[in-house]
N, C-alpha and C positions, 0 to 999 in steps of 0.2 A: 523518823520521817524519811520517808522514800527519796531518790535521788534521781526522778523523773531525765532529764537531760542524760544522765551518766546511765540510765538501764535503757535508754533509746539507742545512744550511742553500743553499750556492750552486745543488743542484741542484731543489732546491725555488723560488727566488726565480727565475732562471733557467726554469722551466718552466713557470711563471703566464700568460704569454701563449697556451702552445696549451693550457692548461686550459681560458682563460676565453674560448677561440675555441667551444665545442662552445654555450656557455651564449647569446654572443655571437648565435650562427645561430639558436637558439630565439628569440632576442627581436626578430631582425630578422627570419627568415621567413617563410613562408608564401605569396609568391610564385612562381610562375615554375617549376614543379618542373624538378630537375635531367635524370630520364629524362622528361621532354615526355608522360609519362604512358600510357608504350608498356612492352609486357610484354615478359620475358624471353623463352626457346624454351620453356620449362618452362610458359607460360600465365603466371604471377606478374608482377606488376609487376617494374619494374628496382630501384628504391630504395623508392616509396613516397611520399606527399603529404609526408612532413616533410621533406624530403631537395630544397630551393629553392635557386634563383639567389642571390634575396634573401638569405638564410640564411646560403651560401656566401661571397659578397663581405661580408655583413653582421660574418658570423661572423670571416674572417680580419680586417677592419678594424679589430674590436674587439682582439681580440688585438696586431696590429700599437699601436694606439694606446697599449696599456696598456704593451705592452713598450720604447717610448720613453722612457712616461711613467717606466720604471723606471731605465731609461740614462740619463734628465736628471738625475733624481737622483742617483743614483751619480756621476757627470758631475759636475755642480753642485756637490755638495758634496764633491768629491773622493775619493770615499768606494774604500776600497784592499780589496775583496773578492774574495780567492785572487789568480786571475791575469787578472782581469777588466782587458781593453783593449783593446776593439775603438772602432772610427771608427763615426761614424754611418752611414756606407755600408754599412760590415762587419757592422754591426747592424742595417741592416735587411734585408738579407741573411736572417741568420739567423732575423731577424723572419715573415718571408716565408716559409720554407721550414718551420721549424717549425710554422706556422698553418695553411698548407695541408694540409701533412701530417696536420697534426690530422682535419682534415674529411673527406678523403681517407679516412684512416683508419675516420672516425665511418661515412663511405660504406660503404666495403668489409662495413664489421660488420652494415650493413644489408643490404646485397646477401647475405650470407650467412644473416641472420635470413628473407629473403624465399625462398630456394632451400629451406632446413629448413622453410618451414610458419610461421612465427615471422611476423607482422601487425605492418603499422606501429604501434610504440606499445607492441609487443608483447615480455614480460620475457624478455631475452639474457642475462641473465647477465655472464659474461665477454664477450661479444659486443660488449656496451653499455660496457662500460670500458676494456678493453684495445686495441683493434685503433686508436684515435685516437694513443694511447702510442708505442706498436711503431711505426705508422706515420710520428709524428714523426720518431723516433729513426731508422728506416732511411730516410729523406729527408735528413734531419742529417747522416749517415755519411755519403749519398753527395754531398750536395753543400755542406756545411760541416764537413768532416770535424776540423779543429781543433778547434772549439768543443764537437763531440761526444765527440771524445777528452779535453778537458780538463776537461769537465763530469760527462758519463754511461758514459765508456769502460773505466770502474773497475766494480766490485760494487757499489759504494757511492751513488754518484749513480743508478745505473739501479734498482737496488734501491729505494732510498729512491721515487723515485717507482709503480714497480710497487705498492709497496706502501698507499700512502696514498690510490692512486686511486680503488678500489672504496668505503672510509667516504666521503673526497669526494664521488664522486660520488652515493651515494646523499643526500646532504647536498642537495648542488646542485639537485638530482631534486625530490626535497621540496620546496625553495622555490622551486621555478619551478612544481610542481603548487599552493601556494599562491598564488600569485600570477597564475593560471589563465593561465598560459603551456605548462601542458602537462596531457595528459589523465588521465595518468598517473603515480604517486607515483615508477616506477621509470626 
């Protein structure tokens, strides 16, 4: 019998690393742009000035860091959540591949906001939320496919995050436009 409460919980604690990668690149970017500041065939930029080296490496670091920080714990305190037992290698593995994915993803959404007419900075909607998700998850699949299947390979874990990412994120939005980390509330 499934453990509905405890695989809400795993796929949430579990996916805090490539959340807190997107927030991660806002605070260390600004550098370096990723497209060198060269336009698409369409005349448009490729991504757009928010879209940095800086950002990139900034961004997955952050995530990578935070998602140790959550394996020492569990680690440390032996702490027995679902079927959580990976090695440190195996973790950061998944560390890795989930983070990039993220940005990857935050990429893509932009590359698409810039082909629509959509400006850096500019409100995507589903654009701005999902495509970092999705992204993870099919980087996960294909190259930690255990962890995906044992975390997000149900309704339940994948849902659960589908779901809570758009209030997050508008959340995160807002205190990073307070904190004049970004130009915009969204």
């Amino acid at each position: 019998m499934p453990n509905i409460p405890l695989e809400i919980f795993q796929s949430i604690l579990f996916f805090i690393p490539a959340a807190v990668t997107n927030p991660g690149a806002v605070i260390t970017g600004g550098h370096f742009p990723v497209d060198f500041g060269k336009k698409f065939v369409d005349g448009r930029r490729i991504f757009g000035d928010g879209k940095t080296w800086s950002g990139f490496f900034g961004g997955v670091g952050t995530g990578i860091i935070l998602g140790l920080i959550i394996f020492a714990i569990i680690t440390v305190f032996n702490l027995h959540i679902g079927n959580f037992s990976y090695s440190l290698t195996g973790t950061v593995g998944v560390l890795v591949t989930m983070c990039v994915g993220s940005l990857l993803g935050d990429m893509a959404g932009s590359f698409i906001k810039r082909r629509i007419g959509i400006e850096s900075g500019g409100k995507g909607s589903l654009l701005d939320q999902w495509p970092f998700v999705l992204m993870a998850f099919l980087l996960l699949f294909v190259f930690e496919r255990h962890f995906f299947m044992l975390y997000y390979g149900d309704i339940v874990g994948m849902a659960t995050i589908l779901l809570i990412t758009p209030p997050l994120h508008r959340v995160v939005n807002i205190l990073g436009y307070r904190m004049n980390k970004k130009d915009v509330p969204w």
